[in-house]
Biopython code that builds the backbone (N, CA, C, O; Angstrom):
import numpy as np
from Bio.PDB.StructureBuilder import StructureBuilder

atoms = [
    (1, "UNK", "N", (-23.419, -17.168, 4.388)),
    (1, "UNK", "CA", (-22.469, -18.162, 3.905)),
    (1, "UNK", "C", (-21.406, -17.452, 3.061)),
    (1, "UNK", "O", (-21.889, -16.619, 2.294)),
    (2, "UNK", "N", (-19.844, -17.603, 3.011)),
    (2, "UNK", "CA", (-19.359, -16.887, 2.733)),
    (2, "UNK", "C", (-18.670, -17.874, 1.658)),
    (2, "UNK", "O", (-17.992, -18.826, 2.043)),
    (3, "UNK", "N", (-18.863, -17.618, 0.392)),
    (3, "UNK", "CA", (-17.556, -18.326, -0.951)),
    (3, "UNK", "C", (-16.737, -18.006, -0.926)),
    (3, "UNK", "O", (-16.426, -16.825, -0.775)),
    (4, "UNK", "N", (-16.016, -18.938, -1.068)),
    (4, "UNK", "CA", (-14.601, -19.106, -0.822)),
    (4, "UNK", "C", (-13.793, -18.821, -2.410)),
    (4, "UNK", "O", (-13.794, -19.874, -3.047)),
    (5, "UNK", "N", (-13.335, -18.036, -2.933)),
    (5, "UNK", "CA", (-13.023, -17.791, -4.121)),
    (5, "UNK", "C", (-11.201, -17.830, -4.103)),
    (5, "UNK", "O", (-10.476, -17.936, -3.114)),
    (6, "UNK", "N", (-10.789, -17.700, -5.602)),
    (6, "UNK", "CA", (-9.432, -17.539, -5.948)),
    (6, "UNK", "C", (-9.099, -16.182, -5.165)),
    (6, "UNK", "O", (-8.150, -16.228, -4.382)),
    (7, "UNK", "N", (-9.735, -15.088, -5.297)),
    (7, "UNK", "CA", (-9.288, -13.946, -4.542)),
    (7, "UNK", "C", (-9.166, -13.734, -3.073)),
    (7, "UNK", "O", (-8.589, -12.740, -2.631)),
    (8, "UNK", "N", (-9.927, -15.041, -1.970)),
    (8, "UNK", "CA", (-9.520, -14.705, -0.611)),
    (8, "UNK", "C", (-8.457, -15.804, -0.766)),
    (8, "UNK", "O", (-7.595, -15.512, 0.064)),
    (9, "UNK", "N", (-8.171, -16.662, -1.262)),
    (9, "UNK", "CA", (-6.708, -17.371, -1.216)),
    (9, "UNK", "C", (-5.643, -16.595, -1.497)),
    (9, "UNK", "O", (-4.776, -16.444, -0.636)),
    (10, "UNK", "N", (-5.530, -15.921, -2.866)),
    (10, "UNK", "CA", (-4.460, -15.511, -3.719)),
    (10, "UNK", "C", (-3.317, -14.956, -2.443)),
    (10, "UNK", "O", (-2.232, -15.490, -2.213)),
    (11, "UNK", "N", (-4.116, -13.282, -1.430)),
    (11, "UNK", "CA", (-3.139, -13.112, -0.599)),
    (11, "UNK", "C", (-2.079, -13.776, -0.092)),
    (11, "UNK", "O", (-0.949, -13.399, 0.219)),
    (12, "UNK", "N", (-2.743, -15.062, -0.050)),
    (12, "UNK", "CA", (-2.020, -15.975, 1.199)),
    (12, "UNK", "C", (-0.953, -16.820, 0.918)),
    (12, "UNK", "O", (-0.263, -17.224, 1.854)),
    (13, "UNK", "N", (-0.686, -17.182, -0.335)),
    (13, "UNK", "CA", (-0.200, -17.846, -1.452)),
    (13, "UNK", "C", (1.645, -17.853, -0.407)),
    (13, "UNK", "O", (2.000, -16.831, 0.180)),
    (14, "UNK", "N", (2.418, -18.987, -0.395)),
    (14, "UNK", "CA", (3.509, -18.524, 0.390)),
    (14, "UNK", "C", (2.936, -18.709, 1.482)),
    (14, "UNK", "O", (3.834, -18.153, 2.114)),
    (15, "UNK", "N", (2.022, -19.086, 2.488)),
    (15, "UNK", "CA", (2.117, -18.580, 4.335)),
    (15, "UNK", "C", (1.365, -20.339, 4.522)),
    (15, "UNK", "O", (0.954, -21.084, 3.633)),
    (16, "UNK", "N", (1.420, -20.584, 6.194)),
    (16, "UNK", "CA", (1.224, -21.651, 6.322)),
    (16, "UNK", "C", (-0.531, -21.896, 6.652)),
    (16, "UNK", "O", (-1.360, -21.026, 6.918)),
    (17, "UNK", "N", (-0.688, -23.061, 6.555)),
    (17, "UNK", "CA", (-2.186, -23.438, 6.737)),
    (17, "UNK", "C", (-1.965, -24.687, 7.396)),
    (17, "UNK", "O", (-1.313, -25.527, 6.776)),
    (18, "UNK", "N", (-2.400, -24.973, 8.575)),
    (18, "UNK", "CA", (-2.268, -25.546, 9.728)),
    (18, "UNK", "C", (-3.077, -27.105, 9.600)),
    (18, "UNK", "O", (-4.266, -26.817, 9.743)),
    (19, "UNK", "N", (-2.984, -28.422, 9.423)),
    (19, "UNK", "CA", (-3.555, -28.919, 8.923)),
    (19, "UNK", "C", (-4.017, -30.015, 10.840)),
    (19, "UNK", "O", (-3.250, -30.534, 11.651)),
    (20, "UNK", "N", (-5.151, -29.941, 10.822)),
    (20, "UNK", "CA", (-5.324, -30.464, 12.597)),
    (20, "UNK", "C", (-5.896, -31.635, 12.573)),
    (20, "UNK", "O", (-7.124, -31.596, 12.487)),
    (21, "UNK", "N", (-5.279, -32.942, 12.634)),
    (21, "UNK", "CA", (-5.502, -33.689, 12.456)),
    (21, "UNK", "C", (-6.004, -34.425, 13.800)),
    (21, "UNK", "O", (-6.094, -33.733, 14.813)),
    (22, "UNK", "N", (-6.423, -36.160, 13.877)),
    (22, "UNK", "CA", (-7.165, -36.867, 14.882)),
    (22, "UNK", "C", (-5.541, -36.789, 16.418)),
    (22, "UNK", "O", (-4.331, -37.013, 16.404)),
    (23, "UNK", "N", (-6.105, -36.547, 16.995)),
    (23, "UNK", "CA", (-5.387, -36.954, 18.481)),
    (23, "UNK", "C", (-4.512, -35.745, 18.816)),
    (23, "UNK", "O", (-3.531, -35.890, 19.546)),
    (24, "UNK", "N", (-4.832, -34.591, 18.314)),
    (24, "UNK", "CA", (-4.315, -33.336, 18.656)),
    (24, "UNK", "C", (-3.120, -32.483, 18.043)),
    (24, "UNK", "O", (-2.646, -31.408, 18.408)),
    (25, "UNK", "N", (-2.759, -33.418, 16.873)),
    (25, "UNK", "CA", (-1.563, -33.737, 16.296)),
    (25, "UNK", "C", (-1.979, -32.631, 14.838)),
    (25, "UNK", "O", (-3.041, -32.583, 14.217)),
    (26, "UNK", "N", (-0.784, -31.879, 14.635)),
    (26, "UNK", "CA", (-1.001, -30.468, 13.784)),
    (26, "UNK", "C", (0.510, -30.499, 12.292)),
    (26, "UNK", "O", (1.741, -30.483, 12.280)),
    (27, "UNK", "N", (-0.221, -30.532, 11.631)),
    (27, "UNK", "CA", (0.502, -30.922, 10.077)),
    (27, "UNK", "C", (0.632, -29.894, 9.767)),
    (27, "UNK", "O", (-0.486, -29.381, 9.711)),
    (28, "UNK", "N", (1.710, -28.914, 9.392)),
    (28, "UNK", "CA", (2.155, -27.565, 8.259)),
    (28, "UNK", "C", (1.274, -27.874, 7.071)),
    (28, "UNK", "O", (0.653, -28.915, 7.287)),
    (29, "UNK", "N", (1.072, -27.487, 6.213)),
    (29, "UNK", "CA", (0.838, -27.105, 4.967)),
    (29, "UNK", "C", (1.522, -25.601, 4.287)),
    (29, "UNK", "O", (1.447, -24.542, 4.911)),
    (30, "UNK", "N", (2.075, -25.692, 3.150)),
    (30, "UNK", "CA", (2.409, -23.971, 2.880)),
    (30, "UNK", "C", (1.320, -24.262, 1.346)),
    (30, "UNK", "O", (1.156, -25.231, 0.605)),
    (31, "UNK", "N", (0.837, -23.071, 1.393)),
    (31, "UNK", "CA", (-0.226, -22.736, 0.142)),
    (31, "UNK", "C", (0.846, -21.919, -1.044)),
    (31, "UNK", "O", (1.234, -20.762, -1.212)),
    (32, "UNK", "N", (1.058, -23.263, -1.734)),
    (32, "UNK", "CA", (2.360, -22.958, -3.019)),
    (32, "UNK", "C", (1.526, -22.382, -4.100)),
    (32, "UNK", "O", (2.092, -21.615, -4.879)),
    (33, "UNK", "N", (0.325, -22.624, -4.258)),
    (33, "UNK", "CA", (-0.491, -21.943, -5.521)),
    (33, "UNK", "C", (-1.744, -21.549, -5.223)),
    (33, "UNK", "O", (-2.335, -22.119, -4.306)),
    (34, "UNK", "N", (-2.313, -20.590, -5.891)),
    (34, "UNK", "CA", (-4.059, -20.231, -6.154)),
    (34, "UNK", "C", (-3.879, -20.236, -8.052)),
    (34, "UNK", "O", (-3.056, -19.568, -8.677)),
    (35, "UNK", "N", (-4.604, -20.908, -8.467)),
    (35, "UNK", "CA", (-4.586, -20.971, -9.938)),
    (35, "UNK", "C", (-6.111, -20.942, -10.337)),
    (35, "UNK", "O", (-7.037, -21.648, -9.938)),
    (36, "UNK", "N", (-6.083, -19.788, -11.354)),
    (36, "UNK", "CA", (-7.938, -19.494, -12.148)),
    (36, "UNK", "C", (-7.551, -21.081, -12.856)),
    (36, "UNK", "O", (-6.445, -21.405, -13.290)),
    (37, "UNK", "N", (-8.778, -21.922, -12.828)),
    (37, "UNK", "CA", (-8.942, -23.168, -13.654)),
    (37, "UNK", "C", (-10.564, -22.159, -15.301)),
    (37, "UNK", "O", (-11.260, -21.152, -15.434)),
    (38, "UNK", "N", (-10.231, -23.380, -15.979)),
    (38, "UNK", "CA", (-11.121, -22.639, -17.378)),
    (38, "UNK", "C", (-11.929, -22.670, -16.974)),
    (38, "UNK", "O", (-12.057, -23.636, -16.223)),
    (39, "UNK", "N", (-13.176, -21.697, -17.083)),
    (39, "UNK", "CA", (-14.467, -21.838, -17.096)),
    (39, "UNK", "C", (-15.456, -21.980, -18.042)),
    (39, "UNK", "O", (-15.116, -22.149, -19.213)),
    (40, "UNK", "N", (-16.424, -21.948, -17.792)),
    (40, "UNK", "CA", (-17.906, -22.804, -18.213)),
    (40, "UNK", "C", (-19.090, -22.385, -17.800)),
    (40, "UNK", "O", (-20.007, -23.142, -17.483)),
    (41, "UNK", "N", (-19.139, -21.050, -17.778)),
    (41, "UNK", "CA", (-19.845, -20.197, -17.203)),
    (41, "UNK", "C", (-21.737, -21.028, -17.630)),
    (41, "UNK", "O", (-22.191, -21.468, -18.686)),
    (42, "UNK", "N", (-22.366, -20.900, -16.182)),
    (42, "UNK", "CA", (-23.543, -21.674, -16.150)),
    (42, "UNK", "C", (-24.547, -20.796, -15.476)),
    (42, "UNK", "O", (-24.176, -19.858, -14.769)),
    (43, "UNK", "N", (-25.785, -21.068, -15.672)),
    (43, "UNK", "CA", (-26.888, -20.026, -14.459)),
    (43, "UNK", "C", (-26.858, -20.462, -13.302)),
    (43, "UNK", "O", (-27.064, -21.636, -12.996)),
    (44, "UNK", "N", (-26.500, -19.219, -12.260)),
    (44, "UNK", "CA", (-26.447, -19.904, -11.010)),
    (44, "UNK", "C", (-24.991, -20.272, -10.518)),
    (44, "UNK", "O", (-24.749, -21.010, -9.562)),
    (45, "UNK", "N", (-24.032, -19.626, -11.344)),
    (45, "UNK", "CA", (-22.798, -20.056, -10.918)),
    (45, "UNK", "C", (-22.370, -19.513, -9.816)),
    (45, "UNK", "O", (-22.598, -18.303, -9.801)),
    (46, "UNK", "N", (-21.830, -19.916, -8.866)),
    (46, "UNK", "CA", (-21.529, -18.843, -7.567)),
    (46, "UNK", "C", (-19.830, -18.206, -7.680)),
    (46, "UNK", "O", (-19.428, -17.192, -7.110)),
    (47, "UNK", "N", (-19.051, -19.078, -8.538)),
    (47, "UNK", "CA", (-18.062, -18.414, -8.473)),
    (47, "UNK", "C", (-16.930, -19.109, -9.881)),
    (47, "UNK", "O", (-17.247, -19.917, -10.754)),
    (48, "UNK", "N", (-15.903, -18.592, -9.705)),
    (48, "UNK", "CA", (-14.726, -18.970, -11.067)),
    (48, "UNK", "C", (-14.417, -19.998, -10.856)),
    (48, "UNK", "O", (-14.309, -20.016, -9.630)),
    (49, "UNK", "N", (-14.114, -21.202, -11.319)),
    (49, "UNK", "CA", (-13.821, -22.443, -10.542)),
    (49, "UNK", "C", (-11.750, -22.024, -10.299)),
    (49, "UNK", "O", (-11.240, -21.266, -11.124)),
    (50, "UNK", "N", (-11.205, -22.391, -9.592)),
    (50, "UNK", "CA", (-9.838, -22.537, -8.917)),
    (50, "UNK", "C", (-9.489, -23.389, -8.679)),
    (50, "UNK", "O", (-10.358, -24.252, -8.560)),
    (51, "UNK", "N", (-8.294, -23.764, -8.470)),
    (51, "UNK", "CA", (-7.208, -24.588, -7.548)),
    (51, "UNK", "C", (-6.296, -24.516, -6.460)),
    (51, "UNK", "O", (-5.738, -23.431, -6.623)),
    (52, "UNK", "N", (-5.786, -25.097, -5.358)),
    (52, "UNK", "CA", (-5.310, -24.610, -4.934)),
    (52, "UNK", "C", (-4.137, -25.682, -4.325)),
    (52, "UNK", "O", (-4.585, -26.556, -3.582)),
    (53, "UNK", "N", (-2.452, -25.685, -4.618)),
    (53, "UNK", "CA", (-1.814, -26.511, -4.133)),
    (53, "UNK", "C", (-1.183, -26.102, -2.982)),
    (53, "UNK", "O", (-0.824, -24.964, -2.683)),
    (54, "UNK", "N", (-1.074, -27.172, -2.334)),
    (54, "UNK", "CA", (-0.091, -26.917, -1.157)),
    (54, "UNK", "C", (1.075, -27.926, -0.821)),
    (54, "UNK", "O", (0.770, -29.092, -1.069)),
    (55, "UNK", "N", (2.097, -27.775, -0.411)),
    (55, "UNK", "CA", (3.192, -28.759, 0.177)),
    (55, "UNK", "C", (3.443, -29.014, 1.516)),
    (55, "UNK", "O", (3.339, -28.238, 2.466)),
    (56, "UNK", "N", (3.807, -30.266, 1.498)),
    (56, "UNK", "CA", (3.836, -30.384, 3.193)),
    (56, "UNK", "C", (4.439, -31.412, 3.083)),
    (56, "UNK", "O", (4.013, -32.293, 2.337)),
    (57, "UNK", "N", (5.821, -31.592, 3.946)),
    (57, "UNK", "CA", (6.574, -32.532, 4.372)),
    (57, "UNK", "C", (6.396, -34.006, 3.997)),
    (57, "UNK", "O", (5.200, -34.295, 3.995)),
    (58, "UNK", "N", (6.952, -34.722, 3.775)),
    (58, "UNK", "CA", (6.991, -36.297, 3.272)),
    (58, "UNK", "C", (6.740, -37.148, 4.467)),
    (58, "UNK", "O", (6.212, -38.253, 4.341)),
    (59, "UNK", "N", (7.205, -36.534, 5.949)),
    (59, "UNK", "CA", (6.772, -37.262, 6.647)),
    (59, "UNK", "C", (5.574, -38.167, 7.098)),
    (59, "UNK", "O", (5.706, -39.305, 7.550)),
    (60, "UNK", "N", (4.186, -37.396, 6.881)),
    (60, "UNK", "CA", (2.921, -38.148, 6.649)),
    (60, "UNK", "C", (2.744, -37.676, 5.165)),
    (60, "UNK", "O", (3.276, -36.813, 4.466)),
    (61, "UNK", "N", (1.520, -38.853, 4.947)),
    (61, "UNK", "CA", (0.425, -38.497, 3.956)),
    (61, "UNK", "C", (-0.792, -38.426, 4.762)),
    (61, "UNK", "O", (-1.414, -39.107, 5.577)),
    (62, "UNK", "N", (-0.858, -37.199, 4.116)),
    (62, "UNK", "CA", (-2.190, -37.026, 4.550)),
    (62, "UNK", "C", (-3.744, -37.619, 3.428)),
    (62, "UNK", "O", (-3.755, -37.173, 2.280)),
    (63, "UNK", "N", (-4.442, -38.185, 3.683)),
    (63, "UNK", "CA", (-6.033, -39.377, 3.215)),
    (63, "UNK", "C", (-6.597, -38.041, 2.187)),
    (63, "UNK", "O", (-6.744, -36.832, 2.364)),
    (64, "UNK", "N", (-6.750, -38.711, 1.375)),
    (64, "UNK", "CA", (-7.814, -37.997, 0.058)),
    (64, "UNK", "C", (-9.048, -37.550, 1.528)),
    (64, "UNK", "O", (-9.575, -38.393, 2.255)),
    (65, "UNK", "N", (-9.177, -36.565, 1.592)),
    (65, "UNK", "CA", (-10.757, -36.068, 2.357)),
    (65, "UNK", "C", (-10.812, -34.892, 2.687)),
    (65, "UNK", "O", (-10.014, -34.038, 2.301)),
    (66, "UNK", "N", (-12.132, -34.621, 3.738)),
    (66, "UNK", "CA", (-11.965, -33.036, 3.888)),
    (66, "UNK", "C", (-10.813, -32.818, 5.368)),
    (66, "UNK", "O", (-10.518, -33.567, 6.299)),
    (67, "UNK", "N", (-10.438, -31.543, 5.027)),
    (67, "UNK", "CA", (-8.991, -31.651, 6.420)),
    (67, "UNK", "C", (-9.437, -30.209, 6.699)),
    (67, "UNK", "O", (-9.538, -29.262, 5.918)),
    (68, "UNK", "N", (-9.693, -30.294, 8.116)),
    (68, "UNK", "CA", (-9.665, -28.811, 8.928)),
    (68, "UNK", "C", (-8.743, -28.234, 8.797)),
    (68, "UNK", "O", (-7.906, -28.724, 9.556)),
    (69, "UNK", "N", (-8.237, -27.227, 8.129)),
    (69, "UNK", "CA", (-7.144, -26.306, 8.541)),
    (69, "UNK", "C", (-7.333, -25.365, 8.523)),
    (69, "UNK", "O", (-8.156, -24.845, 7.770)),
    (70, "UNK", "N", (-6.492, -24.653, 9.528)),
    (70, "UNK", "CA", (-6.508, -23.277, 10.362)),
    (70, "UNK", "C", (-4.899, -22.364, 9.546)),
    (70, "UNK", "O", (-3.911, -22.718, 8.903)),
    (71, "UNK", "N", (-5.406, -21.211, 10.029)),
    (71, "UNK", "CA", (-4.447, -19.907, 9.296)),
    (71, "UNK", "C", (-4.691, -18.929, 10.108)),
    (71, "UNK", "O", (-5.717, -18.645, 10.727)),
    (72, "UNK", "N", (-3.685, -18.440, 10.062)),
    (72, "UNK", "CA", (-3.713, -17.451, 11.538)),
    (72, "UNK", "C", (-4.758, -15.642, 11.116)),
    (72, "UNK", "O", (-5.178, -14.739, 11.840)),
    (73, "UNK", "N", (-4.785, -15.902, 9.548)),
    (73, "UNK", "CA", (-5.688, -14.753, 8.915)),
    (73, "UNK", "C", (-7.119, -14.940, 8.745)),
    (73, "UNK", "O", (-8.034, -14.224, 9.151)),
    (74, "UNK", "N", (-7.169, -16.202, 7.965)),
    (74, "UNK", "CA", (-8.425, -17.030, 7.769)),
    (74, "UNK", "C", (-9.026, -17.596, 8.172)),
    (74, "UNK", "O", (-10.151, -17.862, 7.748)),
    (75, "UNK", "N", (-8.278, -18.196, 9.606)),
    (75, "UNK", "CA", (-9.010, -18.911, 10.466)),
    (75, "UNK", "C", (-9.672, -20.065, 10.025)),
    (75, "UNK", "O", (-9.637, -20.334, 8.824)),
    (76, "UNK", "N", (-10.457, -21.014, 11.060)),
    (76, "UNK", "CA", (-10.108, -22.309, 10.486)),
    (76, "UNK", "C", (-11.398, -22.710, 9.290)),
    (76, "UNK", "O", (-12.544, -22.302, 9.474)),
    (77, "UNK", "N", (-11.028, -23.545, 8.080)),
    (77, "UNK", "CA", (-11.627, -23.608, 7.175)),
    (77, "UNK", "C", (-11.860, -25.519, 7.146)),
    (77, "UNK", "O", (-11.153, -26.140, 7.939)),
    (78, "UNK", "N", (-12.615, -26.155, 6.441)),
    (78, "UNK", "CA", (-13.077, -27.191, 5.898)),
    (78, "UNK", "C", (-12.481, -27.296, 4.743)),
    (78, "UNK", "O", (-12.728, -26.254, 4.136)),
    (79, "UNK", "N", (-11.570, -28.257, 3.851)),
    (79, "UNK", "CA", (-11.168, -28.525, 2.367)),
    (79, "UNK", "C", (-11.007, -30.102, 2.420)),
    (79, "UNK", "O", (-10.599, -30.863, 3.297)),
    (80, "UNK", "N", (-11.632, -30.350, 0.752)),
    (80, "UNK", "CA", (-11.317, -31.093, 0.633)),
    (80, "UNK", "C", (-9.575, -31.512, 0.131)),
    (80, "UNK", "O", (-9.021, -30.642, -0.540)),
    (81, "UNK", "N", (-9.009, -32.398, 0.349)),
    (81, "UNK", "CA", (-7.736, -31.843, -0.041)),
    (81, "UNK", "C", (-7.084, -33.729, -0.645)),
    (81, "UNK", "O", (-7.050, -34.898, -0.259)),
    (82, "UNK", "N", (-6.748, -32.979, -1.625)),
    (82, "UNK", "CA", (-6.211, -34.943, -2.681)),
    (82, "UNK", "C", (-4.766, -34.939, -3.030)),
    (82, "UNK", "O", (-4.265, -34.158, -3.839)),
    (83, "UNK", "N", (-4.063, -35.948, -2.306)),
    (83, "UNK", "CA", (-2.364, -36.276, -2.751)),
    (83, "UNK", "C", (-2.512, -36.082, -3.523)),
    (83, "UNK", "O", (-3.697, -36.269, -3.802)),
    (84, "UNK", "N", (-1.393, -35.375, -5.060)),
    (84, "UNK", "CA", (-1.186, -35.176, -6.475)),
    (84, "UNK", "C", (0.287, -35.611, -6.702)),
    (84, "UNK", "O", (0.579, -35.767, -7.887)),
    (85, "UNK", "N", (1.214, -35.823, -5.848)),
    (85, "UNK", "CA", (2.321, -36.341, -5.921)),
    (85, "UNK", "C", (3.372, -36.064, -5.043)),
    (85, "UNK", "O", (3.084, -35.691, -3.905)),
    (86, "UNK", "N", (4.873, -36.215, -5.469)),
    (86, "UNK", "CA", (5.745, -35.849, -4.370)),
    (86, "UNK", "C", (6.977, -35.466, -5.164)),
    (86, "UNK", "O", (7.537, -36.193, -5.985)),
    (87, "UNK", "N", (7.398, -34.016, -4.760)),
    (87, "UNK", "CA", (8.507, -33.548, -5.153)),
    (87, "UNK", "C", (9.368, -33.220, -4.220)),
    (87, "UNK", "O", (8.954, -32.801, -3.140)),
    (88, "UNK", "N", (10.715, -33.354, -4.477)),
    (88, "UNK", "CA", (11.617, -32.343, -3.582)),
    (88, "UNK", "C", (11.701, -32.246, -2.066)),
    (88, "UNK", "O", (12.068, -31.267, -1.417)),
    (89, "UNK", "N", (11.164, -33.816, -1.466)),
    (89, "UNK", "CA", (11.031, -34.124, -0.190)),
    (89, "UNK", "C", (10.300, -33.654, 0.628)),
    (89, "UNK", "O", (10.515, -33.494, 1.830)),
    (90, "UNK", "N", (8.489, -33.157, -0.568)),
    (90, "UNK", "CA", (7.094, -32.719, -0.073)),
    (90, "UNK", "C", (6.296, -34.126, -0.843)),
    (90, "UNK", "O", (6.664, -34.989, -1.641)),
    (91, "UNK", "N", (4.838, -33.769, -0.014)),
    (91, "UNK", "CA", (3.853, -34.128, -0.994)),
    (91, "UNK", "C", (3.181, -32.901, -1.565)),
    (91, "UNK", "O", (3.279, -31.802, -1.019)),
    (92, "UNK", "N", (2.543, -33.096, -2.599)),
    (92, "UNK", "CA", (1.746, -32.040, -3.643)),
    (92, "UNK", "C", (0.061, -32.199, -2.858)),
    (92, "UNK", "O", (-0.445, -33.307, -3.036)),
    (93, "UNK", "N", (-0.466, -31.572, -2.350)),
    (93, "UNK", "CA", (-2.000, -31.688, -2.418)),
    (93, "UNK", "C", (-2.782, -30.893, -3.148)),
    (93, "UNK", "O", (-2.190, -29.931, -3.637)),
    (94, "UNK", "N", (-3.626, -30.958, -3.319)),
    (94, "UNK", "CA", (-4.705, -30.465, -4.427)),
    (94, "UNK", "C", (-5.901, -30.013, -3.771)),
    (94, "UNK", "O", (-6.258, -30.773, -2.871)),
    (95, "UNK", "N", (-6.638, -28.989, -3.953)),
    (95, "UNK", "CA", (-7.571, -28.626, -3.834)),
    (95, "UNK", "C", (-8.695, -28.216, -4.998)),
    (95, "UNK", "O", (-8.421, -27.059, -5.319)),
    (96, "UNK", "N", (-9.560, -28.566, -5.573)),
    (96, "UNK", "CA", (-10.191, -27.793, -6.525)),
    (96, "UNK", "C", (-11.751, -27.553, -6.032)),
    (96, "UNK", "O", (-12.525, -28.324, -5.463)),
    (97, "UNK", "N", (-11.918, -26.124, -6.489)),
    (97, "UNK", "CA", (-13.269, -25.453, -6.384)),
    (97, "UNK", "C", (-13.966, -24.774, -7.431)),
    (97, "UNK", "O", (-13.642, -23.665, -7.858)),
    (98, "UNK", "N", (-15.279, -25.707, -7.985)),
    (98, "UNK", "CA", (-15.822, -25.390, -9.186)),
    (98, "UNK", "C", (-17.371, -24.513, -8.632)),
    (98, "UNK", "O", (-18.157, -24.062, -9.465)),
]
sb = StructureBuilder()
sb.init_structure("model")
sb.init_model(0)
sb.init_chain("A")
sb.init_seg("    ")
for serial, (resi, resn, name, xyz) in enumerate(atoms, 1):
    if name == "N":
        sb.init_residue(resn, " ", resi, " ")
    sb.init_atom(name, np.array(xyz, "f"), 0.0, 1.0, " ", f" {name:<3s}", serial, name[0])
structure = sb.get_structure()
């Protein structure tokens, strides 16, 4: 099983993440941030907790849930991913991993 940490995102920070939605239909995402969140160091912790935002067009919203997306480095991943708002003719999504 491989954790998913701030350090295999950080590279990628800037490039697109492919968001593959129901009926074959494929949403951009660009990965605008990897951010260290505070920690709280516990026994058994597997990793630093992070964040991770991304932007993507105003045209859809994409549903508070988990969203398959694919990257042509990373290949395709599971996230959960939560609207946070809308700037500059994007939405903001959110990712956090504790």
């Amino acid at each position: 099983m491989n954790i998913l940490t701030l350090d295999f995102f950080a590279p990628h920070v800037n490039t697109i993440f492919t968001a593959l939605l129901d009926g074959g239909l494929e949403f951009p995402l660009t990965l605008a941030e990897a951010n260290p969140l505070k920690s709280y160091p516990f026994p058994g912790q597997l990793r630093e907790p992070f964040d991770l935002r991304f932007h993507g067009e105003n045209s859809i919203l994409l549903h508070q849930m988990i969203h398959r997306l694919r990257h042509e480095v990373l290949g395709d991943l599971e996230i959960f991913l939560v609207p946070i708002g809308e700037e500059a003719g994007h939405y903001i999504y959110q990712a956090v991993f504790n």
